[in-house]
C-alpha positions in Angstrom: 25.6 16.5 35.8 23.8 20.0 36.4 24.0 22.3 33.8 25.2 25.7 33.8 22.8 29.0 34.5 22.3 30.9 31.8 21.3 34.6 31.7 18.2 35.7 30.2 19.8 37.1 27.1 22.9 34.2 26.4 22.9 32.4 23.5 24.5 29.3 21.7 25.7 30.4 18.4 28.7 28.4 17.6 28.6 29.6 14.2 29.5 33.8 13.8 32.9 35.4 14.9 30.8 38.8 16.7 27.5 38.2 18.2 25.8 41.7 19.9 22.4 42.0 21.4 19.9 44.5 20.1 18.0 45.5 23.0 15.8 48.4 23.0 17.2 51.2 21.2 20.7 50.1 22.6 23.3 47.7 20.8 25.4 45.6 23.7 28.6 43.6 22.5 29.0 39.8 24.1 31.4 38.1 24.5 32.1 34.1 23.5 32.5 31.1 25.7 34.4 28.0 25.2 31.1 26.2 24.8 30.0 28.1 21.7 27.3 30.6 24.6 27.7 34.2 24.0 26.9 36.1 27.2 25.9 40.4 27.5 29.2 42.4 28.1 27.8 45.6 29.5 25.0 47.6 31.3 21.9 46.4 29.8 18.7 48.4 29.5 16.1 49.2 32.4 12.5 47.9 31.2 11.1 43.9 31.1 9.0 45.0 27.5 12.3 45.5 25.6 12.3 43.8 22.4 15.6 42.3 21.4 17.5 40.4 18.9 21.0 39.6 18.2 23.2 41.1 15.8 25.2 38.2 13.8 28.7 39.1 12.3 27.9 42.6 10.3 24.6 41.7 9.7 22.9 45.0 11.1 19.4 43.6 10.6 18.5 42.1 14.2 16.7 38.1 14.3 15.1 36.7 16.8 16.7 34.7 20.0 16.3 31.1 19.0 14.6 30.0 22.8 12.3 32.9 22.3 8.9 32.9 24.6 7.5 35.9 22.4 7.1 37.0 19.1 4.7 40.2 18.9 5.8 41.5 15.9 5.7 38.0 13.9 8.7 35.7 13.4 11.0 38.0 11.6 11.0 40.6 14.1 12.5 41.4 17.4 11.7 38.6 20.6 10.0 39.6 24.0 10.9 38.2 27.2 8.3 35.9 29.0 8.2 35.5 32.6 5.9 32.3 33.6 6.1 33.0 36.9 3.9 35.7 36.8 0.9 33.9 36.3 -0.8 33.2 39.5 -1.7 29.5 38.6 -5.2 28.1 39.8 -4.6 24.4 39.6 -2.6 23.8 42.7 -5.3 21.0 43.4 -5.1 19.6 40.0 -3.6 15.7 40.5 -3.2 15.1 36.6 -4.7 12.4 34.4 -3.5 8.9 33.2 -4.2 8.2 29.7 -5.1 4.7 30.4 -8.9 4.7 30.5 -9.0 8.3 29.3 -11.0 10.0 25.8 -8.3 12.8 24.0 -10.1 15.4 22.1 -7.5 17.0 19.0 -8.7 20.6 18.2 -7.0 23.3 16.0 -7.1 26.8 18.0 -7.5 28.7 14.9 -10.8 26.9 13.6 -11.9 25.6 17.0 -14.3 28.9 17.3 -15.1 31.9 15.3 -12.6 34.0 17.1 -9.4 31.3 16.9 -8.0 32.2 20.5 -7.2 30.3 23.3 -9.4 32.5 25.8 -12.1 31.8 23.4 -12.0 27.9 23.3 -11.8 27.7 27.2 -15.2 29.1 26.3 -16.5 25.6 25.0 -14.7 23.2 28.0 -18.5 22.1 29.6 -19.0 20.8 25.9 -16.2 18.7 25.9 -16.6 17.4 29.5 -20.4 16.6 28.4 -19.1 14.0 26.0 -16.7 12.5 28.2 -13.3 14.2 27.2 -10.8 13.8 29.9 -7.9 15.3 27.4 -7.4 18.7 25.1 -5.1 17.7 22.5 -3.8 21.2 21.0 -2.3 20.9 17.0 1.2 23.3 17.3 1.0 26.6 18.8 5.0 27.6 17.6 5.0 30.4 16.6 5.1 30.6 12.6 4.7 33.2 9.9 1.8 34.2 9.3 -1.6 34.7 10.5 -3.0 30.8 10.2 -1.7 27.5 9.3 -1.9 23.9 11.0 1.3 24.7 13.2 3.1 22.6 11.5 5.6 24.7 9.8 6.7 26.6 13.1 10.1 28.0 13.2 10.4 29.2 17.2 9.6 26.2 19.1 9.5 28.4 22.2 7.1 31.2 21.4 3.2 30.7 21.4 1.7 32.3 18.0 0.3 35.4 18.9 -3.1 35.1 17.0 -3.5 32.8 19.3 -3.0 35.1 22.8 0.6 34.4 23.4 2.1 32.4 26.3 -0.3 34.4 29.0 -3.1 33.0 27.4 -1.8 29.7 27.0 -1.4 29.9 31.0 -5.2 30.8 31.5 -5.9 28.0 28.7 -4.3 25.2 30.8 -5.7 26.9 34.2 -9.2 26.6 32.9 -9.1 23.0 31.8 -7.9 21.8 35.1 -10.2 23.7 36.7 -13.0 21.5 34.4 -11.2 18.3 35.1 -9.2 17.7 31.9 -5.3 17.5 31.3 -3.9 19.7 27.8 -1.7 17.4 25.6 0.3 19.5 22.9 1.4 18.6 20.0 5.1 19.7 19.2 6.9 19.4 16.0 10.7 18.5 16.4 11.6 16.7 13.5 11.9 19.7 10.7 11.5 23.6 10.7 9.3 25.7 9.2 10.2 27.4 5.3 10.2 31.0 6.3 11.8 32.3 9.6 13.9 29.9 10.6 17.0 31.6 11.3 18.5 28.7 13.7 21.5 27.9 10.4 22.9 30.6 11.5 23.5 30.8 15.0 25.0 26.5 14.7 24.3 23.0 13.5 20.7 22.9 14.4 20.2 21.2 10.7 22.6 18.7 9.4 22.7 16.8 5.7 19.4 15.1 4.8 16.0 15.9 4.2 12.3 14.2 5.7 9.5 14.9 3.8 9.1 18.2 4.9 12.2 20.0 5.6 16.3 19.7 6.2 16.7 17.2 9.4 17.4 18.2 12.7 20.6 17.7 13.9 20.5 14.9 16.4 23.4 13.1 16.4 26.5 14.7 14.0 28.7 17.7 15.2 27.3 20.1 18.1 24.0 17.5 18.1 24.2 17.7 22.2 22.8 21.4 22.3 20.8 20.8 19.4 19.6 17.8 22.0 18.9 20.0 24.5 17.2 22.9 23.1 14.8 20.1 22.0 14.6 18.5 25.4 13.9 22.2 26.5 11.5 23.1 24.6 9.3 19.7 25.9 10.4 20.5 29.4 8.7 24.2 29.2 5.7 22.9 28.0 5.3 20.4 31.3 6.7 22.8 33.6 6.6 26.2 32.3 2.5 25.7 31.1 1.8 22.9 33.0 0.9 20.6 30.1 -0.1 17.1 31.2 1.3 15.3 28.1 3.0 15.8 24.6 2.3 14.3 20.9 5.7 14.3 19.3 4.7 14.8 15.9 6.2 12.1 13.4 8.7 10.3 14.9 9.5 8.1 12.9 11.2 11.3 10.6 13.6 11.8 13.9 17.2 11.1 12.3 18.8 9.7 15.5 21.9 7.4 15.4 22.7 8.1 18.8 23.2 5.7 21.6 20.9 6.8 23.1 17.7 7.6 21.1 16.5 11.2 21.7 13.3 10.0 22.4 14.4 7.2 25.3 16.4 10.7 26.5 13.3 12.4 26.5 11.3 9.8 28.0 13.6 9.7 31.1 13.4 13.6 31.8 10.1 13.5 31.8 9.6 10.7 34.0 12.1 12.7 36.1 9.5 15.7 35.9 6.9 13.3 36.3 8.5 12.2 39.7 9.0 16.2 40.7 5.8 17.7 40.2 3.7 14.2 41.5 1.4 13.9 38.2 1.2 11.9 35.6 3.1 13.8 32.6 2.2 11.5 29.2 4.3 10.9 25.7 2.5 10.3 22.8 4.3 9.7 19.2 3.0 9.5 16.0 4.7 7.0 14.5 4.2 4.9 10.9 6.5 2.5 11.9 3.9 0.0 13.9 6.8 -0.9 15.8 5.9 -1.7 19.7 9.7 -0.5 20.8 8.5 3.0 21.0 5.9 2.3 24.2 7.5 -0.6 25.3 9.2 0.4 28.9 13.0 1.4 29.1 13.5 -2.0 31.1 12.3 -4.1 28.9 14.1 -2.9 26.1 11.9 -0.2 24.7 12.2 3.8 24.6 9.4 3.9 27.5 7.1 6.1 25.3 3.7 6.2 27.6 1.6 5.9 23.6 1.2 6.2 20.0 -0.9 6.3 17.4 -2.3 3.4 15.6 -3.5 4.2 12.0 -4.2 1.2 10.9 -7.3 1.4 13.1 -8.3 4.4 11.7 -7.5 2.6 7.9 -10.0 -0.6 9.1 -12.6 1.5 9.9 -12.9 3.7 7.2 -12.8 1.2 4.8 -15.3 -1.0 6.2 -17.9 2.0 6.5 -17.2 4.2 3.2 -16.1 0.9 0.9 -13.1 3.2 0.0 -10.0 1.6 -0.9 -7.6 3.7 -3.0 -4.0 3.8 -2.0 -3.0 2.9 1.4 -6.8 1.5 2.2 -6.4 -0.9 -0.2 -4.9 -3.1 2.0 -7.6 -2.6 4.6 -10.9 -3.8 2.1 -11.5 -7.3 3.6 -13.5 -6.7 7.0 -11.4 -8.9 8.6 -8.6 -6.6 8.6 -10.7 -4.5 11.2 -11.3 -7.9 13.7 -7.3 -8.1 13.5 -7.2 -4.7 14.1 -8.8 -4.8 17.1 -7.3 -8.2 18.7 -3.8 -7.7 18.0 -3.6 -3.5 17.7 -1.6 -3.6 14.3 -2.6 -4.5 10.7 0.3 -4.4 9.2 2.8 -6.1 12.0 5.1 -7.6 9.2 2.9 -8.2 6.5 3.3 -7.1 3.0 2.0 -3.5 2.6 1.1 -2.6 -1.0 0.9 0.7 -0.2 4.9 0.5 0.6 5.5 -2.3 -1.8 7.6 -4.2 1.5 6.7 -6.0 4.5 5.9 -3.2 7.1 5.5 -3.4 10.9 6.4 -5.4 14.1 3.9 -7.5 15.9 2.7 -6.3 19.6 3.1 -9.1 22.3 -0.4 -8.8 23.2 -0.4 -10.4 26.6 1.9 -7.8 27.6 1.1 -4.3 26.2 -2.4 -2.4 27.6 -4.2 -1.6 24.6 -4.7 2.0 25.7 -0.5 2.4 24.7 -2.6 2.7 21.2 -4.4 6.0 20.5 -7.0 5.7 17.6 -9.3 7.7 15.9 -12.3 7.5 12.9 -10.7 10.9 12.1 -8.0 13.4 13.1 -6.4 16.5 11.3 -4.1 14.2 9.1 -7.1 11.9 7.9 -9.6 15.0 6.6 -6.9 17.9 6.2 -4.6 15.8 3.9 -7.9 14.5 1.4 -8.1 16.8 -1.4 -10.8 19.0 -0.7 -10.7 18.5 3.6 -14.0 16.4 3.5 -15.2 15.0 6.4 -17.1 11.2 7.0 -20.1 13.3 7.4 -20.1 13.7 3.8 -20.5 10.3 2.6 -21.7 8.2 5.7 -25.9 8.4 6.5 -26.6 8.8 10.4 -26.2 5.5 11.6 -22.6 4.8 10.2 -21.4 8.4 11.7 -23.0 6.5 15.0 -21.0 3.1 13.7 -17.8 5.1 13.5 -18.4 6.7 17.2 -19.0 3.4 18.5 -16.3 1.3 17.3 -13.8 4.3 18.6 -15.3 4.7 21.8 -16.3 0.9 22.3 -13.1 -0.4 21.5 -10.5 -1.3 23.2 -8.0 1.3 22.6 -7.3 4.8 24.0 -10.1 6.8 21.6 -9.3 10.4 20.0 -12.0 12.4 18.7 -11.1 15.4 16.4 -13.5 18.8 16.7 -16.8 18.9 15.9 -16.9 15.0 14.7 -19.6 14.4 17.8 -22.1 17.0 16.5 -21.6 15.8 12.4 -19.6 19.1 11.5 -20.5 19.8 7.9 -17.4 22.1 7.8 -14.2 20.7 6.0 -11.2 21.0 7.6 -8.8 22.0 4.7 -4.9 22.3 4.5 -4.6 26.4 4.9 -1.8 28.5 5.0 -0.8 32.1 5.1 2.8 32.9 3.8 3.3 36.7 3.4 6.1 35.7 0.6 4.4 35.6 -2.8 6.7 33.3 -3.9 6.5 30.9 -0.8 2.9 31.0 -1.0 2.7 30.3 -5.1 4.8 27.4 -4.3 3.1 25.7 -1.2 -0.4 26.1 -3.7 0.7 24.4 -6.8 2.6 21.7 -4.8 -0.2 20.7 -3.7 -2.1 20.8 -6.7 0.4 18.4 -8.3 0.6 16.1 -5.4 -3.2 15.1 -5.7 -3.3 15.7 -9.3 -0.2 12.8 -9.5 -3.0 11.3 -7.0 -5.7 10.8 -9.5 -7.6 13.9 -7.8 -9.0 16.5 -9.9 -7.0 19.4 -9.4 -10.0 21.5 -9.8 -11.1 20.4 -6.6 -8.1 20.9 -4.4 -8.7 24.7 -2.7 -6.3 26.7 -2.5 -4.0 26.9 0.6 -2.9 30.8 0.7 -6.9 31.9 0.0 -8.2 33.2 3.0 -11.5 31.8 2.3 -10.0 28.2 2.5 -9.1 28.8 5.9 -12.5 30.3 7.0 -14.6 27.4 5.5 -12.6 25.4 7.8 -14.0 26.9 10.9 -16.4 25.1 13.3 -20.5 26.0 12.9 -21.1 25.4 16.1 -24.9 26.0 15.7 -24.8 22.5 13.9 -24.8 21.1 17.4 -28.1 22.1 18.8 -30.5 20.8 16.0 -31.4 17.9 13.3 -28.7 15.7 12.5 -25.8 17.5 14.8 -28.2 17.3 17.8 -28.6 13.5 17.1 -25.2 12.7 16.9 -24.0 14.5 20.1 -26.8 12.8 21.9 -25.0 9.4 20.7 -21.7 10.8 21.9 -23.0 11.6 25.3 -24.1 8.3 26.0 -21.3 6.6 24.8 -19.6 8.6 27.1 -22.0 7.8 30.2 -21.4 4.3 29.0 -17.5 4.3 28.9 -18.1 5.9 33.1 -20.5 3.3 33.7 -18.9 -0.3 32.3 -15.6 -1.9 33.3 -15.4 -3.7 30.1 -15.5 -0.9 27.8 -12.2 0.3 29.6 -10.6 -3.0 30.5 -6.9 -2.8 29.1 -6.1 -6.2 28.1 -6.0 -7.9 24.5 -7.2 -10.9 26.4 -10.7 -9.7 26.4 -11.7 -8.7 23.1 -12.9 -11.2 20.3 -13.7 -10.1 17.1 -15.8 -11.8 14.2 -16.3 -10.9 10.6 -18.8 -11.7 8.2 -17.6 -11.2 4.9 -20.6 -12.2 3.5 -23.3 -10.3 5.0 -20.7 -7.4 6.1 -21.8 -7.7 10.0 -18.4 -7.0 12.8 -18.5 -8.4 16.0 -16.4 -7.4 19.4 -16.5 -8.9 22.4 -15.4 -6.7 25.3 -15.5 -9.0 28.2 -19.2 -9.7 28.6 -20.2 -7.2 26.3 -20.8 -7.2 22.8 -20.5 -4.6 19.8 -22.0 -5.3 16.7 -22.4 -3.4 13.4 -23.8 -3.9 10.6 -21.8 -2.4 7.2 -23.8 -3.7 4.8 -26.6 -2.3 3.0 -29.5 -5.0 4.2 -30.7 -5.7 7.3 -29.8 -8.7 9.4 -30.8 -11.0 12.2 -28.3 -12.4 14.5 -29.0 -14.8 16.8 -27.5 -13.2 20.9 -27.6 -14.9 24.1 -26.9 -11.1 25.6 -30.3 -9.3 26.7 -29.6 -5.8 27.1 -29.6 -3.3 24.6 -27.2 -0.7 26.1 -27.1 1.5 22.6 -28.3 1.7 19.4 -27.2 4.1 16.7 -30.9 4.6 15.5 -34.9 2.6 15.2 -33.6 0.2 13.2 -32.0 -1.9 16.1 -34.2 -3.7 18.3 -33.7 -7.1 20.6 -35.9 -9.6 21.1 -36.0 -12.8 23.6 -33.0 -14.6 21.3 -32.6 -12.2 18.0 -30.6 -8.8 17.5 -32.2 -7.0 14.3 -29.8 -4.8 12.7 -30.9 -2.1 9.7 -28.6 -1.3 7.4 -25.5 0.0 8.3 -26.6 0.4 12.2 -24.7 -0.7 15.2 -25.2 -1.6 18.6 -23.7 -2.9 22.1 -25.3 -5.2 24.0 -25.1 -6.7 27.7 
């Protein structure tokens, strides 16, 4: 069933008795449909640049249009029309990418480089294409208030944040990665709004009764859910056809509220394979999800939401543990090394098993001869993993040379689809801490001391925690990228790069099935083994060397001198790895 056309300034607001449009210096009265859409009732203004708002009952103070593409003056003032089809798009030759096979690369704009724009991180695209990237993952561009933040406490879903370039920019952004060969994946935030400038209560039932850990939930299935629905399916659809994004990260699904028949993100999953279809390029889903349940990538036909990926912490969880030893809350779990081999062999830890973390079994197992294992996106760390430790510390901290080479290899040796987060390959010695930039004193007192208490209930020392709203917190968090052309950085990115040759060169490091990997573990001497077909990773987590007998005779990589082969013997220093034909 087609929907109706809309006019560039209608607008679904169920919820006031007078709706009029600001525009310009002019005030134009609409008029309501049956459906709750309020259309212009009069001559409007001359001029694309007009800044408008609507006026709500006698509210005389206009707020922004909820679909807004532009937010100049911040997200408590007026919107600006958008029209994508002025950019004169480059990339008519550009046939997409398929995740399966593929190396996704998560990067914050605002950190990413000194200046924090889009126009300046197509600047550093070679980099990523030396190391074998084939996709950009963005963190949120909504537009929030404020100057920085993660993104993750947007309020216009529609609008790109303007310290950022705006939507142009965006376009020239997703222009000069196809031009370099790699697909953009954004990350969009549907399951709360941000805490100041969400206006959407007012206009109708975008928010319904409840709460997720971060906000009032999102109306998805009570009274006037099926706009709500739409304006989320939208939003997606703008991002794939508007910018020509290649794929989406739905941020936490698992916080979607959704009794529906038909769960929104099945819905989704079908329009996009619709636009998928269209547009004759592979257009990928990828969830976040700490549910470990296989439903979400398993295809529609089979029973499953038909989800193209997700992310896989427990991988993340194996790995850490096995190279920093550290097992406090959740990694508890995740101590033996043996929790790594089933890991890697069967995707999930925690696939019904007793989670102490949770205190109740957690998980659903994967039917490993059916599911690739690239439908599992993993990582040795991401925003989440460093932004969301006390002080933002990275592994470079606490992990010596070879065990940052260790953590490269497992992630881009295994047999899942690997995400690296910015400026892991060169060893960044920047943190990357939780920053924000509320202009409300209150707002801002609050987000600070919350999260002071929450690591303080933690066991952290609250001395330690930065403040959030200090501008400085935010600038330490920024990339040094001269860290990549010397010493340590300059080792590390020369192990990334041949990882990367490496994942080009050999079948088996990209083969998709469970089938072919075999893991060992050797609690005892703390050595991991994984066979990928007819290769073999092996490292080393302990603090002595070791000598394993090998029938392989290559030595393909090595994370440092302490490796070497002989005719029947691998020698492996401490805490080195290797991968061997």
């Amino acid at each position: 069933m087609s929907r109706p056309a809309r006019g560039p300034y209608d607008v679904w607001a169920p919820f006031p008795e007078r709706v009029r449009l600001a525009i310009g210096d002019a005030v134009v009265p609409m008029t309501r449909g049956d459906d709750g859409w309020w259309t212009p009732d009069g001559p409007l203004p001359g001029g694309a640049d007009l800044d408008y708002g609507y006026l709500l009952d006698d509210d005389e103070h206009p707020v922004p249009d909820p679909r807004s593409r532009r937010q100049p003056r911040g997200v408590h003032g007026r919107s600006r029309r958008f029209d994508p089809s002025a950019h004169a798009w480059q990339d008519g030759a550009w046939t997409g990418r398929q995740l399966a096979g593929a190396v996704v690369y998560e990067l914050h704009l605002g950190t990413f480089t000194p200046e924090g724009t889009l126009d300046a991180a197509a600047t550093r695209l070679g980099h990523l294409r030396s190391i074998g990237v084939d996709f950009v993952e963005l963190m949120p561009v909504n537009a929030f208030n404020g100057t920085h933040n993660w993104g993750y406490d947007g309020v216009l879903w529609f609008a790109v944040h303007e310290e950022y370039g705006g939507p142009a920019a965006y376009q020239r952004f997703v222009d000069a990665c196809h031009a370099a060969g790699l697909g953009v994946i954004q990350d969009v935030v549907h399951n709360h709004l941000g805490p100041s400038g969400n206006y959407l209560p007012r206009f109708g039932p975008y928010l319904k009764q409840g709460r997720n850990t971060w906000g009032d939930l999102v109306n998805l299935d009570d009274e006037g859910s099926a706009e709500v629905r739409r304006y989320v399916l939208d939003n997606a659809l703008m991002f794939l056809r508007d910018l020509h994004v290649d794929g989406l990260r739905l941020d936490a699904v698992h916080a979607l509220s959704d009794e529906s028949a038909t769960h929104l993100l099945e819905e989704l999953a079908v329009e996009v394979a619709a636009a998928s279809a269209h547009v004759g390029r592979p257009l990928t889903l990828i969830a976040e999800s700490d549910l470990n349940d296989p439903r979400l990538v398993t295809p529609r036909e089979a029973g499953g939401y038909g989800l193209d990926a997700q992310w896989s912490d427990d991988f993340h969880h194996a790995v850490h543990v096995a190279l920093t030893r550290e097992t406090d809350g959740y990694y508890a779990d995740f101590e033996p090394l043996c929790a790594l081999a089933k890991v890697c062999e069967r995707g999930f830890f925690h696939d019904g098993t007793f989670s102490s973390f949770r205190g109740r079994d957690h998980g659903v197992p994967i039917d490993t001869a059916a599911m690739p294992t690239w439908r599992l996106v993993v990582c040795s760390q991401n925003h989440d993993q460093i932004g969301n430790r006390a002080r933002g510390d990275r592994l470079t901290e606490v992990l010596d040379d070879d065990q940052l080479g260790c953590a490269a290899l497992l992630t881009l040796a295994g047999p899942f689809t690997p995400m690296l987060f910015q400026g892991e390959e060169f060893a960044a010695s920047t943190p990357f801490q939780f920053f924000t930039s509320h202009p409300e004193e209150d707002l801002g007192r609050a987000t600070a001391e919350g999260r002071i208490a929450e690591f303080e209930r933690m066991g952290w020392d609250p001395a330690e925690v930065p403040d959030p709203q200090d501008p400085a917190t935010f600038a330490r968090s920024k990339l040094d990228w001269s860290e990549a052309g010397s010493g340590r950085g300059a080792r590390l990115l020369a192990t990334y790069r041949r990882l990367a040759e490496l994942r080009r060169e050999r079948p088996e490091l990209t083969d998709p099935s469970f089938a072919s990997v075999a893991c060992t573990a050797d609690e005892d001497r703390g050595v991991f083994t994984m066979a990928r077909g007819d290769l073999l990773v092996v490292v080393n987590v302990g603090d002595g060397a070791v000598d394993l007998p090998v029938t392989h005779e290559e030595l393909l990589f090595a994370t440092g001198p302490s490796v070497a082969l002989t005719e029947d013997t691998l020698r492996l220093g401490p805490h080195a790895g290797a991968l061997l034909a």
